[in-house]
N, CA, C and O of each residue as an XYZ file, in Angstrom:
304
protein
N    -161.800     26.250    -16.924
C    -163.087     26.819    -16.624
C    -164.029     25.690    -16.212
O    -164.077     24.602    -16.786
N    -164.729     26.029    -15.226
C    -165.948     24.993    -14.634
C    -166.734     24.631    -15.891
O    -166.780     25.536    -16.724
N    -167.195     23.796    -16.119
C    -168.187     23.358    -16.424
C    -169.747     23.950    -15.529
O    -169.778     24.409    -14.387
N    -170.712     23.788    -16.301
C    -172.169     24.462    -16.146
C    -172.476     23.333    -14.051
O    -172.864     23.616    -12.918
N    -172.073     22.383    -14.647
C    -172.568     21.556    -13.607
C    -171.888     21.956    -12.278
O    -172.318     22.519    -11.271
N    -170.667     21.463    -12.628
C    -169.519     21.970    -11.198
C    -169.747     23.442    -10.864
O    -169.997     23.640     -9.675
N    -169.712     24.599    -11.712
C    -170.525     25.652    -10.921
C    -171.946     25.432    -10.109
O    -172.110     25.993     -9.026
N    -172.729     24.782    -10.553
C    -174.216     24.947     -9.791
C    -173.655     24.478     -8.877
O    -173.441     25.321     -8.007
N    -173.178     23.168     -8.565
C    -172.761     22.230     -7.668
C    -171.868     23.071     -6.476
O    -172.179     22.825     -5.311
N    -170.943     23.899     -6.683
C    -170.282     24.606     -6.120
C    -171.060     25.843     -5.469
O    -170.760     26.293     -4.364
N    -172.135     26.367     -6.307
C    -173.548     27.188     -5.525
C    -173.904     26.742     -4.414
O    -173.803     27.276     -3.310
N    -174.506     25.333     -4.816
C    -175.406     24.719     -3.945
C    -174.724     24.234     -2.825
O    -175.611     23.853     -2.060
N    -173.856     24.081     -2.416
C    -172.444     23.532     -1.974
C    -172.125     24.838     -0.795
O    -172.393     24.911      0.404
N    -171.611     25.553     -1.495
C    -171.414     26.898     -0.459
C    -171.524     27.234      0.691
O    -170.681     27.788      1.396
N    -172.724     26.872      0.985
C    -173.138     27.119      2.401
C    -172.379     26.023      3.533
O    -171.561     26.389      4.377
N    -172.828     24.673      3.348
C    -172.533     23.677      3.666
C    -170.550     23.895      4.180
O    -170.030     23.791      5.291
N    -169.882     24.236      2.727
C    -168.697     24.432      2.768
C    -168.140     25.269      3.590
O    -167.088     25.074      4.198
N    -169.160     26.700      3.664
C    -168.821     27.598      4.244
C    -169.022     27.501      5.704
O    -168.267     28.294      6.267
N    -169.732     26.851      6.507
C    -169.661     26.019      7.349
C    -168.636     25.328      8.122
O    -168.511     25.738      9.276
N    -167.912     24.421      7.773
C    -166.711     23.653      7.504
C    -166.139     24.390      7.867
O    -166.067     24.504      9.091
N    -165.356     25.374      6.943
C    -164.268     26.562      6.808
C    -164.102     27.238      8.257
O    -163.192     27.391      9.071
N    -165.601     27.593      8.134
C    -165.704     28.614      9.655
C    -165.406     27.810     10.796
O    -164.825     28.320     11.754
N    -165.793     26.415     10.798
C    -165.703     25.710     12.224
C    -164.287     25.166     12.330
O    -163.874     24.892     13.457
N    -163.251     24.924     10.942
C    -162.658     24.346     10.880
C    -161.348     24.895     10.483
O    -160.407     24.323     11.035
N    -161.135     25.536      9.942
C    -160.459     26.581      9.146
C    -160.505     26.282      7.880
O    -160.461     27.260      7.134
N    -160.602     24.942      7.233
C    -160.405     24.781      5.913
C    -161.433     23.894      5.613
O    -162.312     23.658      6.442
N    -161.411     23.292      4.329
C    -162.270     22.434      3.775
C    -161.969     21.506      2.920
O    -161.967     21.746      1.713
N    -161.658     20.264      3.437
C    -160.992     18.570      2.958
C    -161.688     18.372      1.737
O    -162.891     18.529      1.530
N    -160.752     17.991      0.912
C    -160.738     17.511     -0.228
C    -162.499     16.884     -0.603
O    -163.291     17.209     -1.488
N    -162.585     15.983      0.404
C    -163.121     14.546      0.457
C    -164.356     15.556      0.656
O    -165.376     15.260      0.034
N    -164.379     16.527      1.322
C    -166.021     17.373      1.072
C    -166.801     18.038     -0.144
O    -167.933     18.254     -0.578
N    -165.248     18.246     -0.443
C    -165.505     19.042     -2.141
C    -165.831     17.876     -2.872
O    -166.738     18.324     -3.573
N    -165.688     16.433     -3.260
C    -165.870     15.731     -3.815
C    -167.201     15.121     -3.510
O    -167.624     14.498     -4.484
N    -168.128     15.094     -2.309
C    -168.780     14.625     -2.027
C    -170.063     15.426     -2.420
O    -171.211     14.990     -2.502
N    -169.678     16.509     -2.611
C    -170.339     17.735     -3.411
C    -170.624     17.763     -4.586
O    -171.647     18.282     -5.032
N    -169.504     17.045     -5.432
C    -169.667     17.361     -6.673
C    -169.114     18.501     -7.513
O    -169.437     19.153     -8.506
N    -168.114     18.421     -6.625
C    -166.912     19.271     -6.917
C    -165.671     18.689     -7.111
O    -165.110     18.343     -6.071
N    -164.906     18.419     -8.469
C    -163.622     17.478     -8.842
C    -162.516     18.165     -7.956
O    -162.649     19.215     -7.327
N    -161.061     17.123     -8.053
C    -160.217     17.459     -6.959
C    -159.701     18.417     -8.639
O    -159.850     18.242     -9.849
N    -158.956     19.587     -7.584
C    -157.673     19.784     -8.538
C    -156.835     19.229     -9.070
O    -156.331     18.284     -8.463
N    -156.269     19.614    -10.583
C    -155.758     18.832    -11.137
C    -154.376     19.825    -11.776
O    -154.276     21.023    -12.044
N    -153.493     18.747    -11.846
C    -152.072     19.890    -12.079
C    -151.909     20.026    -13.974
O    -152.624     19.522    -14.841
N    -150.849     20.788    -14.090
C    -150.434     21.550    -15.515
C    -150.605     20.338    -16.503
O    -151.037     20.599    -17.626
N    -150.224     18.689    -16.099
C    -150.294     17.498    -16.728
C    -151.056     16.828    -16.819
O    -150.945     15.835    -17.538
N    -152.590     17.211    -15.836
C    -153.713     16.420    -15.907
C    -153.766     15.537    -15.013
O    -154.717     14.776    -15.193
N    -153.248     15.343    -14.258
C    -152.729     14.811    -12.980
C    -153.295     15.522    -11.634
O    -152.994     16.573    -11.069
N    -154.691     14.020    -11.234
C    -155.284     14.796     -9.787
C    -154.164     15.217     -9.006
O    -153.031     14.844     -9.312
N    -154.396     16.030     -7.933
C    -153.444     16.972     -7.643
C    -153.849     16.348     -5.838
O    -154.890     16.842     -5.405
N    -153.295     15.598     -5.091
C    -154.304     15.091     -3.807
C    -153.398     16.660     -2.704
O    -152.228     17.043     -2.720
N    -154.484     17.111     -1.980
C    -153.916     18.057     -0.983
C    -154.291     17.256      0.408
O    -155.396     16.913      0.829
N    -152.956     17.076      0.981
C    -152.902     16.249      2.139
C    -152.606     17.120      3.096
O    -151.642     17.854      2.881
N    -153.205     17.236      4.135
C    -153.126     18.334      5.032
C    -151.745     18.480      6.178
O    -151.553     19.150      7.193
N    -151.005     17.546      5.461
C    -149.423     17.164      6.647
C    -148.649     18.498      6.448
O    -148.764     19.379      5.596
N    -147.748     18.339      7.615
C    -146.740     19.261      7.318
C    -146.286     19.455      6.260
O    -146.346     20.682      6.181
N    -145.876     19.115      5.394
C    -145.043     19.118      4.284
C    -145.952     19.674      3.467
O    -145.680     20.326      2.459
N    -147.119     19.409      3.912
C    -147.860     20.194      2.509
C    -148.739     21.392      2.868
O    -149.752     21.807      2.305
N    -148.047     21.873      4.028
C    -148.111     23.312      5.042
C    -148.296     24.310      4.257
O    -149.442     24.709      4.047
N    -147.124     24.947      3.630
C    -147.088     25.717      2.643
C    -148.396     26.033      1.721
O    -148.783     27.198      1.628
N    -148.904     25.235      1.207
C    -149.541     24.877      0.118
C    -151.324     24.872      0.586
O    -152.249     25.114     -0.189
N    -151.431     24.570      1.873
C    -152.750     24.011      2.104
C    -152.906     25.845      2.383
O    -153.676     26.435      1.625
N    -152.184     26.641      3.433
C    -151.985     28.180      3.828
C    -152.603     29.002      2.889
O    -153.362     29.868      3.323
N    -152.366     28.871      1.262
C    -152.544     29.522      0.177
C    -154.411     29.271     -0.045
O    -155.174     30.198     -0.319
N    -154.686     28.352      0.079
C    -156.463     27.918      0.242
C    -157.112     28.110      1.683
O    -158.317     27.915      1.845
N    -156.547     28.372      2.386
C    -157.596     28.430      3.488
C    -158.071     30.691      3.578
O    -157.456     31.650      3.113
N    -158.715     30.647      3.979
C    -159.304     31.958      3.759
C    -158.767     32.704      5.574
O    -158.865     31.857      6.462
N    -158.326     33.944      5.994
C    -158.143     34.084      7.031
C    -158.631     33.709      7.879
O    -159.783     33.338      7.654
N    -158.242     33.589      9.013
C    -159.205     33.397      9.920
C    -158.264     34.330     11.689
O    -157.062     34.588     11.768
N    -159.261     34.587     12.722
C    -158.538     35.408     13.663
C    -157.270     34.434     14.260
O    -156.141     34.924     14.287
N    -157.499     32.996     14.751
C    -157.302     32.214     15.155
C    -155.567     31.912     14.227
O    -154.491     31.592     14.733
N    -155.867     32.143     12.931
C    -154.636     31.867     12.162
C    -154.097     32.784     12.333
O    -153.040     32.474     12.883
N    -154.185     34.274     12.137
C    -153.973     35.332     12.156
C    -152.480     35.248     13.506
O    -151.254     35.248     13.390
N    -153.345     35.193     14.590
C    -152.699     34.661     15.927
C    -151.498     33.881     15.998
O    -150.420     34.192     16.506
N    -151.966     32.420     15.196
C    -150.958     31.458     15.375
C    -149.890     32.207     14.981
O    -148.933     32.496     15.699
N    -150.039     32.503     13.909
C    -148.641     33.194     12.360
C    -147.694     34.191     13.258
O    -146.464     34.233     13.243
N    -148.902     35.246     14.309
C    -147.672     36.021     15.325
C    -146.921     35.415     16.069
O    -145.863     35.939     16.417
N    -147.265     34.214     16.478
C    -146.305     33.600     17.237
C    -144.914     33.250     16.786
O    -144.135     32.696     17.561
């Protein structure tokens, strides 16, 4: 569960983010942090880094929010 702070931070944040997302499809690590928003962290406590390479294709797919453009690619 967030903490009091990382929620406001994630409020105030939103827009900015939501921004990003729309122009971009997703939203880099390195923005959420610059925010004031911690990286994810795995089952061991262990930052969790999401690198946007192939290999970590799968994985980045599950966080990005639809978009028409993706929608598209995926029929191909």
């Amino acid at each position: 569960m967030p903490s009091k702070e990382q929620y406001d931070a994630c409020l105030s944040a939103f827009p900015i983010l939501f921004e990003h997302f729309y122009k971009d499809g997703h939203v880099s690590d390195k923005l959420f942090e610059e925010h004031g928003i911690p990286k994810d962290i795995d089952i061991f406590g262990s930052v969790r880094v999401c690198n946007a390479g192939m290999t970590q294709e799968n994985q980045q797919q599950a966080k990005t929010l639809i978009k028409l453009k993706s929608i598209r690619g995926r029929r191909k």
